[in-house]
C-alpha positions in Angstrom: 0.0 0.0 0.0 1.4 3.7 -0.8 1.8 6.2 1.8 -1.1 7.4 2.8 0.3 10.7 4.4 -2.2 13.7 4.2 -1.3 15.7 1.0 -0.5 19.3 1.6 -3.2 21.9 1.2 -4.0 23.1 -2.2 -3.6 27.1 -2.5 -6.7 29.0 -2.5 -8.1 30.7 -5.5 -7.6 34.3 -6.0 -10.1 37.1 -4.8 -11.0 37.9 -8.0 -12.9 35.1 -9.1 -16.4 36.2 -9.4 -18.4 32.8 -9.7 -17.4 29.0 -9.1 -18.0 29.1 -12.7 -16.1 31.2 -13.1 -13.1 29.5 -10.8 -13.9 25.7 -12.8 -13.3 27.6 -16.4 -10.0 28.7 -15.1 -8.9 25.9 -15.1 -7.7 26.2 -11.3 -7.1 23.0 -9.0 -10.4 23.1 -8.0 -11.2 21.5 -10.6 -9.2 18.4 -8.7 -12.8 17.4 -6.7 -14.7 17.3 -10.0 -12.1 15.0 -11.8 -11.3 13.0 -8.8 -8.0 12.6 -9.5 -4.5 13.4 -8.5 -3.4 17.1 -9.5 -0.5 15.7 -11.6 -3.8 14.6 -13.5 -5.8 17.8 -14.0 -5.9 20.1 -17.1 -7.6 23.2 -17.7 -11.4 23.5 -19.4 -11.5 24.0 -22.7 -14.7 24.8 -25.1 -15.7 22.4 -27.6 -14.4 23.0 -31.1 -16.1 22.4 -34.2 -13.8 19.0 -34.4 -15.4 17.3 -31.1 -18.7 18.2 -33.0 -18.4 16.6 -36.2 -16.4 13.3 -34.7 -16.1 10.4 -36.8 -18.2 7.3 -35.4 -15.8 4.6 -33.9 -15.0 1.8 -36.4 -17.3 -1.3 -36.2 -17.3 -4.2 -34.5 -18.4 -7.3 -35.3 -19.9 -9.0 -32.0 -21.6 -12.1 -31.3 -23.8 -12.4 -28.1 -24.0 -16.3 -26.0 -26.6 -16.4 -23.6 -29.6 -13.8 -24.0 -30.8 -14.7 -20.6 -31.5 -11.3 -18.2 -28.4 -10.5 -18.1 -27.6 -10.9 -21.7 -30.1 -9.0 -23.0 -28.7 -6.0 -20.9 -25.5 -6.4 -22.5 -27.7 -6.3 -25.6 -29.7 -3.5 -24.7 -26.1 -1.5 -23.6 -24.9 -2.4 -27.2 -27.5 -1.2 -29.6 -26.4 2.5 -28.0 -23.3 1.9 -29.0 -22.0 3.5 -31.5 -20.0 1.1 -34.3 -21.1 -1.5 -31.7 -22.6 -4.6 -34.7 -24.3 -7.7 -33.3 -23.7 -10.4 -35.8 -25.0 -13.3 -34.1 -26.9 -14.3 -30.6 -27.0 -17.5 -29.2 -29.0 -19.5 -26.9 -29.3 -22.7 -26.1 -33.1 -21.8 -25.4 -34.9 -20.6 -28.6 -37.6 -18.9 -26.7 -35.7 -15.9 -25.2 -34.8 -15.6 -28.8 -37.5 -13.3 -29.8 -36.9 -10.7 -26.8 -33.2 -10.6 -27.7 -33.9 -9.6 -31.1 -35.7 -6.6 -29.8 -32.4 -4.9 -29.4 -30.2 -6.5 -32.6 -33.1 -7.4 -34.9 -30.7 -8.1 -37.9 -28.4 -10.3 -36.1 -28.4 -13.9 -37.0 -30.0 -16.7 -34.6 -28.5 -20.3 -33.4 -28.9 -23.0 -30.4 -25.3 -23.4 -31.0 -22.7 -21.7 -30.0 -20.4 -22.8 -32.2 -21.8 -21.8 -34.9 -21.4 -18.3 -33.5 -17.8 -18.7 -33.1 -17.2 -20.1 -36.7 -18.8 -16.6 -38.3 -16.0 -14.7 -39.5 -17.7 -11.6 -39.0 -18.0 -11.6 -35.4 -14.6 -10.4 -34.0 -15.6 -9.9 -30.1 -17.6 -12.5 -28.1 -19.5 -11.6 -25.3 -19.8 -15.3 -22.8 -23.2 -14.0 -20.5 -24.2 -17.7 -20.1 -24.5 -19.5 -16.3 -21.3 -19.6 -14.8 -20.9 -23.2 -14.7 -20.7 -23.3 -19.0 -17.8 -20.7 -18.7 -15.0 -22.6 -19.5 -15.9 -24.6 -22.8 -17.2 -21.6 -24.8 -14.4 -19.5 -22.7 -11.8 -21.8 -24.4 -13.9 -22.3 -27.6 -14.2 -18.6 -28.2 -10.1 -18.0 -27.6 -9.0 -20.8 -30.3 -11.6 -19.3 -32.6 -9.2 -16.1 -32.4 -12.3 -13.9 -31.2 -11.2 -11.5 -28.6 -13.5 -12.1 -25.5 -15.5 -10.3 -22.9 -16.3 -12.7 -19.8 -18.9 -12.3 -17.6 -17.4 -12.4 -13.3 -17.3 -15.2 -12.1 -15.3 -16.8 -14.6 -16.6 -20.2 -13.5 -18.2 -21.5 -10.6 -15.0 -23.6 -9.2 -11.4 -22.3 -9.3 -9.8 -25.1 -11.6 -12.2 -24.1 -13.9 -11.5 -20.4 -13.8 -8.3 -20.7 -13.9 -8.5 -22.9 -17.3 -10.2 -19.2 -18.6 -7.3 -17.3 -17.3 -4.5 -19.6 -18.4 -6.1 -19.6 -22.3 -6.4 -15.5 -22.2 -3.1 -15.7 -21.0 -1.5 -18.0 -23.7 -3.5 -16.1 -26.3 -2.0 -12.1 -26.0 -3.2 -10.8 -29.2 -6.4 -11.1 -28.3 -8.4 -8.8 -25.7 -9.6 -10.3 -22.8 -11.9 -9.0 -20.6 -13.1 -10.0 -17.1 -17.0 -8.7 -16.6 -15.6 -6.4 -13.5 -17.5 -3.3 -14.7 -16.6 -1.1 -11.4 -13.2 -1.0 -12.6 -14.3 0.3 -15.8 -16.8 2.7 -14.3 -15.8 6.4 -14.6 -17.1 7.4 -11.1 -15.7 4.0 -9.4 -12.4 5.5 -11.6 -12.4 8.9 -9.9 -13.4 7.8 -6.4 -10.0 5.5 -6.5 -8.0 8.4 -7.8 -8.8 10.1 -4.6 -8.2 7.2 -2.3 -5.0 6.7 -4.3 -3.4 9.9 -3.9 -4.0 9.7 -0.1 -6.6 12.6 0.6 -8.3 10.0 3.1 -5.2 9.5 4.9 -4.6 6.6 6.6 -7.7 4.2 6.1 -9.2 2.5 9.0 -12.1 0.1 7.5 -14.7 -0.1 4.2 -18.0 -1.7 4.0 -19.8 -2.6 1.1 -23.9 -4.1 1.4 -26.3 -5.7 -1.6 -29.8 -5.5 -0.5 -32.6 -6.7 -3.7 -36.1 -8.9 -2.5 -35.7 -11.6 -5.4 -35.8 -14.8 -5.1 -33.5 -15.8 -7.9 -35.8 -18.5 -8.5 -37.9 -19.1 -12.0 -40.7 -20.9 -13.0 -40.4 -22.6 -16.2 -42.8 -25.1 -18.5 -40.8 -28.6 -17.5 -38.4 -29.8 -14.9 -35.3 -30.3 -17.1 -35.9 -26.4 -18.2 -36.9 -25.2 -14.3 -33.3 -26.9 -13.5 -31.9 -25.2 -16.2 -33.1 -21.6 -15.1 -32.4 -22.2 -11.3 -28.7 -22.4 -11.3 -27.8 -20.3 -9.1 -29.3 -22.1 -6.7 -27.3 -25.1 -7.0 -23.7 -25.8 -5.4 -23.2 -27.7 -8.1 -23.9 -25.1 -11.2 -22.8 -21.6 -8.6 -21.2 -19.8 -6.4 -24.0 -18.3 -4.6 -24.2 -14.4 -3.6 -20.6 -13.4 -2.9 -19.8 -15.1 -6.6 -22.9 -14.3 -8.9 -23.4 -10.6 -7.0 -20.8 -10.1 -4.5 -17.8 -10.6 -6.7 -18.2 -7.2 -8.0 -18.0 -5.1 -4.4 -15.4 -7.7 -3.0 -13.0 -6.8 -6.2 -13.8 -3.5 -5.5 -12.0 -3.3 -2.3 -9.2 -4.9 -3.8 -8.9 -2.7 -6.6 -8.8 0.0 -4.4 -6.3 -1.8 -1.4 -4.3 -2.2 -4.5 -3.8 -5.6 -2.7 -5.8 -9.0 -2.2 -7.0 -10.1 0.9 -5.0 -11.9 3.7 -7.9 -13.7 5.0 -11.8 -14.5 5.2 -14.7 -15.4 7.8 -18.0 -15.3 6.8 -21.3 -17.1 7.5 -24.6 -17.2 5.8 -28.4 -18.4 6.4 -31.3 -19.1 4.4 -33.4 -16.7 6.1 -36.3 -15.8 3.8 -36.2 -18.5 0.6 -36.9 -21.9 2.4 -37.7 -23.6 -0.8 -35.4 -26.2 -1.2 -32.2 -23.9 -2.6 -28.9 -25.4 -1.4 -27.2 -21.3 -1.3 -27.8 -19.1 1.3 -30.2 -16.2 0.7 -28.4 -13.9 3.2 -24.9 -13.8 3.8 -21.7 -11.7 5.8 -17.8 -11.4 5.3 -15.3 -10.1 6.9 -11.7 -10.0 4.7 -8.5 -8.7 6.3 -6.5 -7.2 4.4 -2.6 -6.1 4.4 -2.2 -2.8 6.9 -5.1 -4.0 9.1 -7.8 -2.9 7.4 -11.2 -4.9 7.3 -13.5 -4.7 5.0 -17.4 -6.0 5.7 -19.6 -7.5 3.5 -23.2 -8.0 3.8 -25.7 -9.2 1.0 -29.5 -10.7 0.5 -32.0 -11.4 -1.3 -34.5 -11.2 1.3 -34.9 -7.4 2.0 -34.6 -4.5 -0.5 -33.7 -1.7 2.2 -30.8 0.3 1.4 -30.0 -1.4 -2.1 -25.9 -1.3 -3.3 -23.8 1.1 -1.6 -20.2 1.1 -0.3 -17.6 3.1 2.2 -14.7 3.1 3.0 -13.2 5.2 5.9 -10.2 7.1 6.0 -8.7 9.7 9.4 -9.3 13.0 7.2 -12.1 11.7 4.9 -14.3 9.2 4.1 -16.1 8.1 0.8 -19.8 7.0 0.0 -21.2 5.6 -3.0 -24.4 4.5 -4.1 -25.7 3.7 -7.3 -24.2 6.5 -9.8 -23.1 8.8 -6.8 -20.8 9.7 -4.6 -20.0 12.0 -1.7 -16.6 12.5 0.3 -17.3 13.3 3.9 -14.2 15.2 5.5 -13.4 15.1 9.0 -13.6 18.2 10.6 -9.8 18.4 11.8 -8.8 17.8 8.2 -6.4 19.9 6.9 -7.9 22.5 4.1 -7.8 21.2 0.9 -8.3 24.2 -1.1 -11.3 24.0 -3.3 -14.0 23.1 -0.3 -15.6 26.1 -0.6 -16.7 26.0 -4.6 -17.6 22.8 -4.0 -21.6 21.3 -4.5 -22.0 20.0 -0.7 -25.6 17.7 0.4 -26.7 16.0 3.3 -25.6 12.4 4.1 -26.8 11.3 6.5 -26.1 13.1 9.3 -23.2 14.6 8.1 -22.7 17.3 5.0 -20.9 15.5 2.0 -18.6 17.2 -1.1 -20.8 15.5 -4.3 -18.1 13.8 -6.4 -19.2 13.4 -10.2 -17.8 11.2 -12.7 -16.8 12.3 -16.1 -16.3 16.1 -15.1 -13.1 16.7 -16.9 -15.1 15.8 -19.8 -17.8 17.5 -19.3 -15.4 20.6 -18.5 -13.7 20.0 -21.7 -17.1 20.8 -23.4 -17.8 24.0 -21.3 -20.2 22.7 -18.9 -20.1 22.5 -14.9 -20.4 19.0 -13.5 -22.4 20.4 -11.0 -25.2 21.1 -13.3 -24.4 18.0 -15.6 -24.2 15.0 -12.9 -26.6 12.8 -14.7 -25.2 13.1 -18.0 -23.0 10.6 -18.0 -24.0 8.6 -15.4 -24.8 5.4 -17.8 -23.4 2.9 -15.0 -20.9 0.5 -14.1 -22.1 -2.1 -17.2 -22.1 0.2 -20.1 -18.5 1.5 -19.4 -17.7 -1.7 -18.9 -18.8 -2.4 -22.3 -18.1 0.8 -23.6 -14.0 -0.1 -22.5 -13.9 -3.5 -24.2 -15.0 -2.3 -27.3 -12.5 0.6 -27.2 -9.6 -1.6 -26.5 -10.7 -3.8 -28.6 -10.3 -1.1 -31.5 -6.6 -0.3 -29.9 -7.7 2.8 -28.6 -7.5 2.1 -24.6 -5.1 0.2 -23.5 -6.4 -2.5 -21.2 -5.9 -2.0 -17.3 -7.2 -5.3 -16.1 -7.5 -8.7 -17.5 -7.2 -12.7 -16.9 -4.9 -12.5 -13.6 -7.8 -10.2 -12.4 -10.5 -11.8 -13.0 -9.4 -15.0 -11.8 -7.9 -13.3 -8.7 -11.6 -12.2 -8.3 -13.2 -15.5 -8.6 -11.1 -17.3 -6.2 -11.6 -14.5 -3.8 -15.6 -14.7 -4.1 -15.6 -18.5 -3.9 -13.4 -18.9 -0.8 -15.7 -16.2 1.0 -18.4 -18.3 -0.3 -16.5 -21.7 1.5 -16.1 -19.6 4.5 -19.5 -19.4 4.8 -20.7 -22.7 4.6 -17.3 -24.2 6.6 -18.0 -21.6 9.1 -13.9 -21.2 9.6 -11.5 -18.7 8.8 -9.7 -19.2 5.9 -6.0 -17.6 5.4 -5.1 -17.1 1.7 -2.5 -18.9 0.0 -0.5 -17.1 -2.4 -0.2 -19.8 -4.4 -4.1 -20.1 -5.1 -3.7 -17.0 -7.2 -1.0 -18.5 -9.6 -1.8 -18.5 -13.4 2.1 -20.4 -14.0 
């Protein structure tokens, strides 16, 4: 972990400055708490030219869809607002979510078989939003077919089987892989750790992350053989219950932002609320230790809906909340100044007053606005810049930040916190379980 010192105090703006307007067009450090980021990292506004208004669409990209269950017809949903974003093909082994999924890519071409997917040469990028227990064949299938590869977290519902995924991205580095951890793509999940990586929370003393949604997870379908099929995530067998299928995404969170993986896990869980035969717990708790001392707590179910997806993490100047597509840093009121406080946008959390923090905002500075005003614009959510990242680096214009080792780091993370719970013991990672040699 870096130093987490307090940075010193940024100098305050001149007298002059009529408006906080006025102060963000200036292109003054204040413009630090809109960005998020370090100041190394800040550049002045600028108006946008006649160029940024007549930009050339990004180049296409052949995609083929596997799995058009919910979740895949988000991703399909997500792409048809992509620009240069062109479903080729969609597959599912079930014909009759066929028809829905067409909804959002009606000229795209319709199989059972996945393989026939894979062997159209126009498809280029895969996108593998099937149960997590049929990972690694089309994983693998899609890799040796040459198509780069957007995999949905988990990837798999055991390790050995993840880490079959990862070891094929890995032997196959001309082609993009990417691990379905959209919070690392996410702008505002991208400025929050900016902040919390150039130490303006000081040392950090704990985070907390919850997932609260009333859904059974279980679905009704015309014959047992198809009921089984639907109701994975209910089996052992087929899933890795709540921390894998949901809580994988917060748990990699924290360790995106510890820059570190955990040293160890205790966790227990219940079916509190869903007594109808499921073998996964409906409610469950972590607690993960990580390097430094810090804890992180985990809490998730399916039985309640109060307080939906949010996440802290506390730090000795400052802390950080987020929920859904906001976020707000609370400061501590011995902090030292920072500078820019006072043209900051400032609501109620809580109890306490918190500094909003919006995602995007050298952006939207960059085009003359004030992310004050504009804190919805771009607030499209963790999956479509997920999306939106893959298909970028796809094209070569990102570079990709995370990949196979993170995404099997995630998985084996999520599935021992799911062991913990059912073993009711603590378990110390190995650093060998994380080994992709």
């Amino acid at each position: 972990m870096e130093n987490n010192k307090p940075k010193p105090a940024l100098s305050t703006p001149s007298e002059t400055v009529k408006s906080r307007r006025d102060f963000l067009q200036g292109g003054s450090l204040a413009m630090g708490l809109f960005a998020g980021m370090a100041a190394t990292e800040i550049r002045p506004a600028r108006a946008a030219d006649d160029k940024a208004k007549t930009k050339e669409p990004p180049p296409s990209v052949g995609i083929g869809v596997i799995g058009c269950g919910d979740h895949g017809r988000d991703i399909l949903n997500t792409l048809s607002r992509l620009p240069g974003a062109d479903v080729k093909v969609i597959c599912d082994s079930f014909d009759g979510v066929h028809k829905r999924a067409l909804g959002f890519a009606p000229k795209a071409q319709v199989t059972t078989d996945y393989k026939v997917l894979l062997s159209n040469k126009d498809v280029k990028a895969v996108f593998l939003a099937t149960p997590s227990h049929l990972h690694r064949e089309m994983a693998v299938a899609a890799l040796q077919a040459g198509k780069h590869l957007y995999c949905e977290a988990p990837l798999a519902h055991t390790i050995d089987e993840a880490k079959v995924i990862a070891k094929a991205a890995l032997a196959n580095p001309k082609l993009i892989f990417q691990p379905g951890l959209q919070r690392r793509a996410n702008t505002l999940d991208k400025s929050v750790f900016g902040f919390v990586k150039a130490g303006v929370l000081s040392k950090l003393a704990q985070a907390d992350g919850r997932f609260s949604s009333k859904n059974s997870w279980r679905r009704a379908a015309s014959t047992p053989e198809r009921e089984k099929e639907r109701n994975w995530r209910l089996s052992k067998a087929t899933s890795g219950g709540l921390f894998a299928e949901v809580g994988i995404h917060q748990l990699d969170w924290v360790s995106w932002f510890m820059r570190s993986l955990p040293k160890s896990v205790t966790a227990s869980g219940s079916i509190l609320g869903w007594n109808d035969g499921r073998e996964h717990h409906d409610t469950v708790r972590c607690e993960m230790e990580y390097p430094g001392g810090l804890t992180y707590t985990y809490r998730a179910t399916l039985v309640s809906s109060m307080g939906g997806t949010n996440d802290s993490i506390q730090g000795m100047n400052a802390s950080v909340l987020m929920r859904g597509n906001r976020a707000w840093m609370i400061k501590e009121t011995d902090a030292p100044a920072l500078g820019w406080e006072v043209y900051a946008t400032k609501e109620p959390v809580g109890d306490d007053s918190g500094i909003a923090l919006v995602a995007n905002a050298t952006k939207l500075l960059d085009e003359g606005k004030d992310p004050s005003e504009s804190r919805g614009e771009y607030a499209q959510g963790p999956l479509h810049y997920g999306i939106e990242t893959f298909l970028e680096v796809v094209r070569g214009k990102e570079k990709p930040t995370f990949g196979a080792q993170e995404g099997f780091d995630a998985t084996v993370v999520a599935l021992k916190a799911n062991e913990a719970a059912f073993t009711n013991k603590k378990i110390e990672f190995k650093k060998e379980w994380f080994s992709l040699a």
